[in-house]
C-alpha positions in Angstrom: 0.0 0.0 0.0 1.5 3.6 -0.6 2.0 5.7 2.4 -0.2 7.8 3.9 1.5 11.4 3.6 2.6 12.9 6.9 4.0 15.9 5.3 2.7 19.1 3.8 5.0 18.3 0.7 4.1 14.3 1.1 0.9 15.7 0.4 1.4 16.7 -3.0 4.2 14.8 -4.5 1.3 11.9 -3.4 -1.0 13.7 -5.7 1.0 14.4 -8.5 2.8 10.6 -8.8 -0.7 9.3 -8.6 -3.0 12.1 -10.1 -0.8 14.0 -11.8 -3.2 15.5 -15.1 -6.2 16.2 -12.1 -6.9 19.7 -11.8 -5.4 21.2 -8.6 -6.0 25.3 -9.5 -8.3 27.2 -11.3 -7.2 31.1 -11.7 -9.5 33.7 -12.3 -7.8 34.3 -15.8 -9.1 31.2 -16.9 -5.2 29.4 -16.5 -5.7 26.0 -14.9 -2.9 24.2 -12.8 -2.6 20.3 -12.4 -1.7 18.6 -9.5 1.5 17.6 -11.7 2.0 21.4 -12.4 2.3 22.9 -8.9 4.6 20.0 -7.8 6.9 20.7 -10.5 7.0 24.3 -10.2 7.2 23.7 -6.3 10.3 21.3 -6.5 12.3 23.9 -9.0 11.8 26.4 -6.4 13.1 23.9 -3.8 15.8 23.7 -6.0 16.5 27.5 -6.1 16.6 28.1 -2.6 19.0 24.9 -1.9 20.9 26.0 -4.7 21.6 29.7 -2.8 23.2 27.8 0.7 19.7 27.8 2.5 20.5 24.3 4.5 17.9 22.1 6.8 15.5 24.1 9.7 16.9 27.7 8.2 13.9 30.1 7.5 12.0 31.5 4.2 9.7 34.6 4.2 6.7 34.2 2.1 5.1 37.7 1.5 2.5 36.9 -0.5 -1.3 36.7 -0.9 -3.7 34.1 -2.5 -2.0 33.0 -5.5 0.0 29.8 -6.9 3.4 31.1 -6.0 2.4 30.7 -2.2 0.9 27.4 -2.6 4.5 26.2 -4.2 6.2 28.2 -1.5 4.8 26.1 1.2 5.6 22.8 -0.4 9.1 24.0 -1.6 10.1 24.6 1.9 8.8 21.0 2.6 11.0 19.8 -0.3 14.1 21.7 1.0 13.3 21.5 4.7 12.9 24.7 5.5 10.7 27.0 7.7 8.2 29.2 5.6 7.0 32.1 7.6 3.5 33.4 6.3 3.5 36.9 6.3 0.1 38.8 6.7 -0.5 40.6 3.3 -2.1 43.3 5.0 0.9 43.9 7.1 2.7 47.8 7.2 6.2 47.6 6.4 7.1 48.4 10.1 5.1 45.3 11.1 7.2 43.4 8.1 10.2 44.9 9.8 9.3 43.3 13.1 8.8 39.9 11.8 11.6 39.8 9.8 13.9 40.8 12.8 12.0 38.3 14.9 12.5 35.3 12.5 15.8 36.1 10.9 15.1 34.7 7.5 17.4 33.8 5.0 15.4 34.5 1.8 12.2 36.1 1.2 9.5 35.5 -2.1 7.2 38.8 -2.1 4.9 40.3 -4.1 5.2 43.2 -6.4 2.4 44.7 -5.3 3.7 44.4 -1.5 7.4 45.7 -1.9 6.3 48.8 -0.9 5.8 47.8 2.6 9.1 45.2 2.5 11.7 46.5 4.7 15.3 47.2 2.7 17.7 47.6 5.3 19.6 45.7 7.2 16.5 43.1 8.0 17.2 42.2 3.9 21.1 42.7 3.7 21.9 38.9 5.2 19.3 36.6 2.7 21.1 34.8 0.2 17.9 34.7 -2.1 15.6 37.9 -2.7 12.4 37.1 -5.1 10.0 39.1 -6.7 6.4 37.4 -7.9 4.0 39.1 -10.9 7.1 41.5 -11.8 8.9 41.5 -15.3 11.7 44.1 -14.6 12.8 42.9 -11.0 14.4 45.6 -8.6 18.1 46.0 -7.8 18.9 42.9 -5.7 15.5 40.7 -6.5 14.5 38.0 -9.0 11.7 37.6 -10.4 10.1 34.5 -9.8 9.1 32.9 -13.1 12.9 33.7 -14.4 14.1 31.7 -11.0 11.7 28.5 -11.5 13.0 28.6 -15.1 16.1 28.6 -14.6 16.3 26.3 -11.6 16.3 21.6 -11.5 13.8 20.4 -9.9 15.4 19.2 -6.2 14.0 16.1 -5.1 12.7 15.3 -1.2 15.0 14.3 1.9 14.2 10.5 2.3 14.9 10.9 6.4 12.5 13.9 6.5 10.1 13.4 9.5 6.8 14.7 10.4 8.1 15.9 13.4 9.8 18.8 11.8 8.7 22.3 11.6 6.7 23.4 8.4 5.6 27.0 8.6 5.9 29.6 11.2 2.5 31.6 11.3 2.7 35.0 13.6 -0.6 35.6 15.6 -2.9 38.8 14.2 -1.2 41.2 16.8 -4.8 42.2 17.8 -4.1 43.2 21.2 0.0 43.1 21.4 3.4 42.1 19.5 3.1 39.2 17.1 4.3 36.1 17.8 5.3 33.3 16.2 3.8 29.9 16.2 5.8 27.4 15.3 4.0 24.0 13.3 5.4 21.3 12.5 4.4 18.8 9.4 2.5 16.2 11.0 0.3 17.9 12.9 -0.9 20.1 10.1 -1.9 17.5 7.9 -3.3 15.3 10.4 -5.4 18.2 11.5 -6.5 18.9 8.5 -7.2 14.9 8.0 -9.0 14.9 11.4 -11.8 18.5 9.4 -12.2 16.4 6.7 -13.1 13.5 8.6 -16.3 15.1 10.2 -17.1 17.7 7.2 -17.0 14.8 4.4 -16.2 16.8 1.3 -14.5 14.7 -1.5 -12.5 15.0 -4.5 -15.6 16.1 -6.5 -15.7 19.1 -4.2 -14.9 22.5 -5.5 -13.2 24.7 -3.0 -12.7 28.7 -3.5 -9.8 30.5 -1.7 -11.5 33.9 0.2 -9.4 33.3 3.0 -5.6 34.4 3.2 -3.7 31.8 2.3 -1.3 33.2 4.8 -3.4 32.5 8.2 -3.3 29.1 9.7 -7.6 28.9 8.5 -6.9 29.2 4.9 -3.8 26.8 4.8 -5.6 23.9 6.7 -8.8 24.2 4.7 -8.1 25.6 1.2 -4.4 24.3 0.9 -4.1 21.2 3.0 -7.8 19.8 2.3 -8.4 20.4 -1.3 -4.5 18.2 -1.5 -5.6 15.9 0.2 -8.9 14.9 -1.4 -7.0 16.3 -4.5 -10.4 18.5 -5.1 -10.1 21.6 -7.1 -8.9 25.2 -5.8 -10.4 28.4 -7.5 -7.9 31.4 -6.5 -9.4 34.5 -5.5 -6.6 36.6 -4.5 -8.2 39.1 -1.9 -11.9 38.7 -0.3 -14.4 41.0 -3.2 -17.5 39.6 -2.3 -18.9 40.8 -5.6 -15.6 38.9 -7.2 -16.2 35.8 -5.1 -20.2 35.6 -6.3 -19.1 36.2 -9.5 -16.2 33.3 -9.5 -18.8 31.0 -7.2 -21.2 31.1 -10.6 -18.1 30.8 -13.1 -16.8 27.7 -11.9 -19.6 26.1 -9.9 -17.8 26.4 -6.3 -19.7 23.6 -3.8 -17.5 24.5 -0.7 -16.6 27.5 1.2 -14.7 28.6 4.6 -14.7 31.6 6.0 -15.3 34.2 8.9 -19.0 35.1 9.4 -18.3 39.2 8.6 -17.0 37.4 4.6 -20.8 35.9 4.3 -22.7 38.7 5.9 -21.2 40.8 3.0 -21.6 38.1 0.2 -25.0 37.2 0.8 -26.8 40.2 0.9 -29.3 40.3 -1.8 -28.5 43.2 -3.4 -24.9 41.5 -3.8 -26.1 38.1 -5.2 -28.4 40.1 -7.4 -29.3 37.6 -10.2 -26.7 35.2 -9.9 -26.7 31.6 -9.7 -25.1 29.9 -6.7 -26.8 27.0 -6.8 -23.5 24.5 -6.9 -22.7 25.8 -3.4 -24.2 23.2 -1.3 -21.6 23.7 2.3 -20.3 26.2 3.8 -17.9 26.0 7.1 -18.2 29.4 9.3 -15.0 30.0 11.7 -13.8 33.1 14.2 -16.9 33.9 15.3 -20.6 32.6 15.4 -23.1 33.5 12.2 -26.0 34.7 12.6 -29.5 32.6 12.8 -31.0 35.0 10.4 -28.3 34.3 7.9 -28.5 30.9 8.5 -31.9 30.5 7.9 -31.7 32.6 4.8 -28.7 30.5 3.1 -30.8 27.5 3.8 -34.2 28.5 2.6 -33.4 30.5 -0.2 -30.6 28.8 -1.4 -30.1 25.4 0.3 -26.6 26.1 1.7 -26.1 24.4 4.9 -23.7 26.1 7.4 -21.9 24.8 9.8 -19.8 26.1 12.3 -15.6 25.7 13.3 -13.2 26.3 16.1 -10.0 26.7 16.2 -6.9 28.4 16.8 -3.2 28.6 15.3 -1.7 26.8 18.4 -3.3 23.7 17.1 -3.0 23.6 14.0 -5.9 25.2 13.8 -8.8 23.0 13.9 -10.0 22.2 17.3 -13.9 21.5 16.8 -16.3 21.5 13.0 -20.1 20.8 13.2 -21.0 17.5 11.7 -23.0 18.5 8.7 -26.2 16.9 8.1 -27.3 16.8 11.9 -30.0 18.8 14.5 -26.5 20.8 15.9 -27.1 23.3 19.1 -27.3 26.7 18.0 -24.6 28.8 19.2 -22.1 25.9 18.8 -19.3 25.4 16.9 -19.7 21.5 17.3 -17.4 18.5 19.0 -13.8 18.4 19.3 -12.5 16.6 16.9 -12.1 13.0 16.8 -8.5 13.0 19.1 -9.0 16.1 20.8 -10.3 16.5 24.3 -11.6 19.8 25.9 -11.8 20.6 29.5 -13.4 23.6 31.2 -11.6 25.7 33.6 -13.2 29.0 35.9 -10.9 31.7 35.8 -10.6 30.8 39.6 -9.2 27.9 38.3 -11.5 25.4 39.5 -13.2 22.9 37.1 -16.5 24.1 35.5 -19.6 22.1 36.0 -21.7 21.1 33.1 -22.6 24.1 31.5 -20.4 26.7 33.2 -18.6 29.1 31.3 -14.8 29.0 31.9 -11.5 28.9 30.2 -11.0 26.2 27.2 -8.3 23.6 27.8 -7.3 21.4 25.4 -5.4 18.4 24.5 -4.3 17.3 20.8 -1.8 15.4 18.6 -1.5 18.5 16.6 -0.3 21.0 19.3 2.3 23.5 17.9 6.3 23.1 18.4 6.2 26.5 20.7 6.6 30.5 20.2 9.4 31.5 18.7 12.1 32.0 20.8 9.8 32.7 23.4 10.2 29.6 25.8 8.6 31.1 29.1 5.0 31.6 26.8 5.0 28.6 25.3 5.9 26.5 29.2 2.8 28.9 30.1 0.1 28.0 27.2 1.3 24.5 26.8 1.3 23.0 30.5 0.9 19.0 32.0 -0.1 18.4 28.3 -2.8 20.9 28.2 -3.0 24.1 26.1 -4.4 26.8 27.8 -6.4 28.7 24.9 -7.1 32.2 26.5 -11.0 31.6 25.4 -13.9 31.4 27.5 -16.5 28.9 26.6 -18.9 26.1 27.6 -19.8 22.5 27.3 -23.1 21.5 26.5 -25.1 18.3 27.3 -23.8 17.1 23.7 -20.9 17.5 24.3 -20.7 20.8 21.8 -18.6 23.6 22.6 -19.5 27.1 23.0 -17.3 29.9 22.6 -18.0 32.8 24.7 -15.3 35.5 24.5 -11.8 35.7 24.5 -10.5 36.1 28.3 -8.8 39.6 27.5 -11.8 40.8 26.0 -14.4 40.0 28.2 -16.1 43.5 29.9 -16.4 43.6 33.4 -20.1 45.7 33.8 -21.7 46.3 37.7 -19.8 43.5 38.8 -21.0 41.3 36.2 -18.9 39.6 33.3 -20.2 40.6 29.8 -19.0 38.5 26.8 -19.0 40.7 23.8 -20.3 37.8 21.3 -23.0 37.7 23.3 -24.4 41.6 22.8 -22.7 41.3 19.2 -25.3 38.8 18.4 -28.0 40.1 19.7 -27.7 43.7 17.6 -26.9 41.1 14.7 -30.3 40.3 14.7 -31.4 43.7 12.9 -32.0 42.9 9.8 -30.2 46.5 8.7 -26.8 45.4 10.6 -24.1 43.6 8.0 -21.6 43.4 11.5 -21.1 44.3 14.8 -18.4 44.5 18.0 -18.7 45.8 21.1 -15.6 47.1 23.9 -15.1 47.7 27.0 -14.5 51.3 27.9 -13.0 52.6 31.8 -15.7 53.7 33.9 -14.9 55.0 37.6 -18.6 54.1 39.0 -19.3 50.9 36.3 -16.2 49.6 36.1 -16.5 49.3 32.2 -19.0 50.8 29.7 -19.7 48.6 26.8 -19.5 50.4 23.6 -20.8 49.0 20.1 -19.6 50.0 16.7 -22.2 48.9 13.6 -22.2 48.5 9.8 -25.2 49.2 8.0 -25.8 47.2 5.3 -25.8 49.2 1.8 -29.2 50.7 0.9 -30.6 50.3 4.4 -30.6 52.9 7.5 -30.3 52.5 11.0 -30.0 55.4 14.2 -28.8 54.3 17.6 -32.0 54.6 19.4 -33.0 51.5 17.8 -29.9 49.6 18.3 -30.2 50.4 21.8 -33.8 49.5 22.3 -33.6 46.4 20.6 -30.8 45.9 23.1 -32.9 46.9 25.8 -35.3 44.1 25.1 -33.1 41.1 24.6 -30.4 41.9 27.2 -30.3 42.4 31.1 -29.4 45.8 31.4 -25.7 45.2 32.3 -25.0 44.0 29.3 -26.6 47.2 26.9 -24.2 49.0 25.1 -24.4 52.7 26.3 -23.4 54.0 22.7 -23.6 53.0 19.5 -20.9 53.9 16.6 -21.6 53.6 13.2 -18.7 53.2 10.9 -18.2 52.2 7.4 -15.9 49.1 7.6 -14.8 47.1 10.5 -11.1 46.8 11.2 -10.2 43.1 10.9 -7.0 41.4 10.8 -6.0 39.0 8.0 -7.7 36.3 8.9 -10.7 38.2 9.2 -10.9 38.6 13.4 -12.2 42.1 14.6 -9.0 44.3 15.6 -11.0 45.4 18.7 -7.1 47.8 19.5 -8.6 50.0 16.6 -11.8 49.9 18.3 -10.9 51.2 21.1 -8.8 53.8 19.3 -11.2 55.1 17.8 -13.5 55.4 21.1 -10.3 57.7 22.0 -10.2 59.8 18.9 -14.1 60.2 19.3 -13.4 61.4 22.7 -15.8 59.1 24.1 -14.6 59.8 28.0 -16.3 62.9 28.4 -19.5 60.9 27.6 
C-alpha cells in the first residue's frame, strides 16, 4: 500500500505521482494548474533556494497573498526543509520589519504589489535569495520568480524527512499586542487537516474557493491542506471582493466555502447576489466567530446552503472543533472536538467548571504547535501538563458541543458582572439592517467598564442608535446594553478576518468618548 502522507509536501508529491493530469488550480484568468503542475513548479523552487546555501530548519519569508506562487512556496520549503513564515498581506512595512527581525530569514518570495511595505535595510542585507512574484523588470537585488523557477532543476525530497519537523511559522494577528510566532510542525498540520475532513465529508468532486488568506493558519488547513488531500479543485481568488467571489462562485460552480462570518454577511446580501446563480454551493464551514441565525436560515431556505460552524486556533494547527454536517447541531455551537482532541473547562478561579459553566477552554491534541518562537517562558505557560491553555472562555453543552464565549482579554467587566462581547454582538446582529457588529469595553470609575458597540449598516438600508439600543434593551439584562452605538463604514479586521478590537478602542479615543 502507498504511504499515507505525513507531510505538507508528502501531500502533494502523493498527488501528483498518482493524479498527476487532475486539476489542482483554477485562476480567475481562466489558467488551470494540475496537480502535476504545482509539484513541479514547487520542486524547482526547492531547487532555487538549496541552490543559494539555505540548509535544513533555516527560515523563508513568504510575502504573499492568494496565489499559486504561495501554494508552491509552502511545499518547496517542505521539499528543501525549510521554515516558511506566512506573512500577513495586509501587514505595514514596520510590522514586516518586526517579523523579519524576529524570524531572521534567509530569503524572502514577495509580491510586487507588497514591496512597498518590505523592509530594505539591514532586516534584507543577510538573505542569500531575494524574489519578486508578478514582476517582469525585477528591482536591484531581486529576481523575479518565473525567471528563477526557469532557470532552476527540480530538487527532489530528503528521504529521512520526518513529520516531526517544523513546516511554517505563522505569527498571531497582533490584535491586542506584539506578534508572535507559532511554530507547526508537518505532522500535525496534515493530520489536522485529515481529522476536518473526517467530520465535514467533502470529497474530490468538491470545489473549494480560496476567500481566506492563504497566509493564516484557517486558509492553509482548509483551502491548501484539504483540497491536497482529497486532491479536489482550488479556485484562487486573491483578496476577499464579495462581488468577485459571487461572480467566481457562478463561473466555476464552487460547492465549498470557509470563512469568517463578517465574509458571508457581506456576500450574501441580496443586493450582492443580485441575479446570480449559486446553486452549486451546497456547504459552507463558518470560523472566528458565530453567524448569525437570520443568515442561517436565509442561506438554507433560499438557497439550500447548509452552514456549519468551526473552532480553532493557530496553536493547534488550527482546527480544534467542526459541526457534523447533516445533523440537528445546538445553536450557538461550533460543534465536537475533533475525533483525538479532548476539551476541559476551567473557571478563571481555576476550578473545574460544571456542566454548562462558562470557563476557560483547555485542550489536548496530537497537533499541538512546536512553541513560540524563541519565546520559551510563553510557550511553558500555554502549553502546560499536556494541556494548552487557549485564553477563550466557553462552555460545554449536554452534547458535548462547545460554545465559545469570549476571549478572556476581551471579556467587559459591567456592575460587577462579566459581559462576553459575542453575546451583545449577536443580539444587535439580529437587525435585519446590521451587516456586522463589535462591542468594547470602555473605563468607567462608577461601572467599572461601559460597553461600547460599533455597527455596519448594510448598503441601501438605515439604522440610528435609538433602535440599536432599544432592541438591546429588550433582549439583554441591562448590564449588558451598550451605552453607545458607533456607526462606521468598515470594521477593522485582521488578516484572517478577526475584529481588531485595539482599533476599536482607538477610535473610542479619537471620538473622545470619556467625556460621555
Amino acid at each position: 500500500m502507498p504511504r499515507v502522507p505525513q507531510r505538507v509536501d508528502e501531500v502533494f508529491a502523493s498527488a501528483a505521482c498518482e493524479a498527476p493530469r487532475s486539476t489542482h488550480l483554477l485562476l480567475a484568468d481562466g489558467t488551470e494548474a494540475s496537480y502535476g503542475e504545482t509539484y513541479a513548479r514547487a520542486a524547482r523552487l526547492a531547487g532555487a533556494l538549496a541552490a543559494c546555501g539555505l540548509s535544513r530548519g533555516e527560515r523563508v519569508a513568504g510575502f504573499l497573498r492568494n496565489s499559486r506562487e504561495i501554494i508552491e512556496f509552502y511545499i518547496a520549503c517542505g521539499i528543501a526543509n525549510l521554515i516558511g513564515i506566512a506573512i500577513n498581506g495586509m501587514s505595514t512595512a514596520r510590522e514586516v520589519e518586526r517579523i523579519l527581525a524576529d524570524s531572521s530569514p534567509r530569503a524572502i518570495i514577495a509580491e510586487q504589489a507588497l514591496l512597498k511595505n518590505a523592509p530594505s535595510g539591514a532586516c534584507l542585507g543577510d538573505m542569500c535569495l531575494r524574489v519578486v512574484t508578478h514582476s517582469a523588470i525585477p528591482p536591484a537585488g531581486w529576481r523575479t520568480y518565473d525567471s528563477l523557477i526557469a532557470d532552476s532543476s527540480g530538487l527532489a525530497a530528503s528521504p529521512d524527512a520526518t513529520p516531526d519537523e517544523p513546516a511554517m511559522m505563522i505569527y498571531s494577528s497582533g490584535t491586542t499586542g506584539n506578534p508572535k510566532g507559532v511554530l507547526l510542525r508537518h505532522g500535525a498540520l496534515v493530520e489536522n487537516a485529515a481529522m476536518t475532513l473526517e467530520v465535514l465529508g467533502t470529497t474530490a468532486a468538491d470545489r473549494y474557493m480560496s476567500i481566506l488568506p492563504l497566509f493564516s493558519s484557517f486558509g492553509h488547513t482548509f483551502d491548501f491542506l484539504q483540497v491536497g488531500l482529497l486532491r479536489a479543485s482550488l479556485v484562487l481568488l486573491e483578496q476577499f471582493d464579495e462581488r468577485r467571489a459571487v461572480e467566481l462562485i457562478e463561473r466555476f460552480k464552487v460547492t465549498f466555502l470557509a470563512g469568517v462570518p463578517t465574509m458571508f454577511a457581506r456576500m450574501f446580501d441580496r443586493a450582492n447576489i443580485g441575479g446570480h446563480d449559486i446553486s452549486a454551493l451546497r456547504l459552507i464551514d463558518v470560523g472566528g466567530g458565530p453567524v448569525s441565525t437570520r443568515l442561517k436560515q436565509t442561506l438554507s431556505k433560499d438557497y439550500g446552503i447548509e452552514v456549519v460552524e468551526s473552532y480553532g486556533l493557530t496553536e493547534i494547527s488550527p482546527v480544534a472543533s467542526v459541526q457534523p454536517p447533516g445533523q440537528d447541531n445546538p445553536v450557538g455551537s461550533c460543534g465536537p472536538p475533533l475525533p483525538g482532541i479532548e476539551v476541559r473547562v476551567v473557571r478563571l478561579d481555576g476550578v473545574p467548571a460544571a456542566p454548562g459553566e462558562p470557563g476557560e477552554l483547555y485542550f489536548r491534541s496530537p497537533t499541538f504547535m512546536i512553541g513560540y518562537w524563541r519565546q520559551p517562558e510563553l510557550t511553558a505557560e500555554v502549553l502546560k501538563d499536556g494541556m494548552l491553555r487557549s485564553g477563550d472562555v466557553g462552555k460545554i453543552d449536554e452534547r458535548g458541543h462547545i460554545h465559545i464565549l469570549d476571549r478572556t482579554k476581551d471579556m467587559i467587566v459591567s456592575n460587577g458582572f462579566n459581559v462576553y462581547p459575542k453575546e451583545v454582538e449577536n443580539a444587535i446582529c439580529e437587525l435585519a439592517q446590521v451587516q456586522s457588529a463589535a462591542v468594547v469595553g470602555v473605563p468607567d470609575e462608577i461601572a467599572g467598564e461601559r460597553i461600547h458597540a460599533f455597527v455596519v449598516i448594510k448598503p441601501g438600508q438605515e439604522l440610528i442608535e435609538a433602535v440599536v439600543v432599544e432592541h438591546c434593551g429588550r433582549t439583554l439584562s441591562a448590564f449588558k446594553r451598550p451605552k453607545a452605538v458607533h456607526f462606521i463604514d468598515a470594521m477593522p479586521l485582521t488578516g484572517s478576518g478577526k475584529i481588531r478590537r485595539v482599533v476599536l478602542r482607538e477610535m473610542l479615543r479619537q471620538f473622545g468618548e470619556s467625556r460621555a
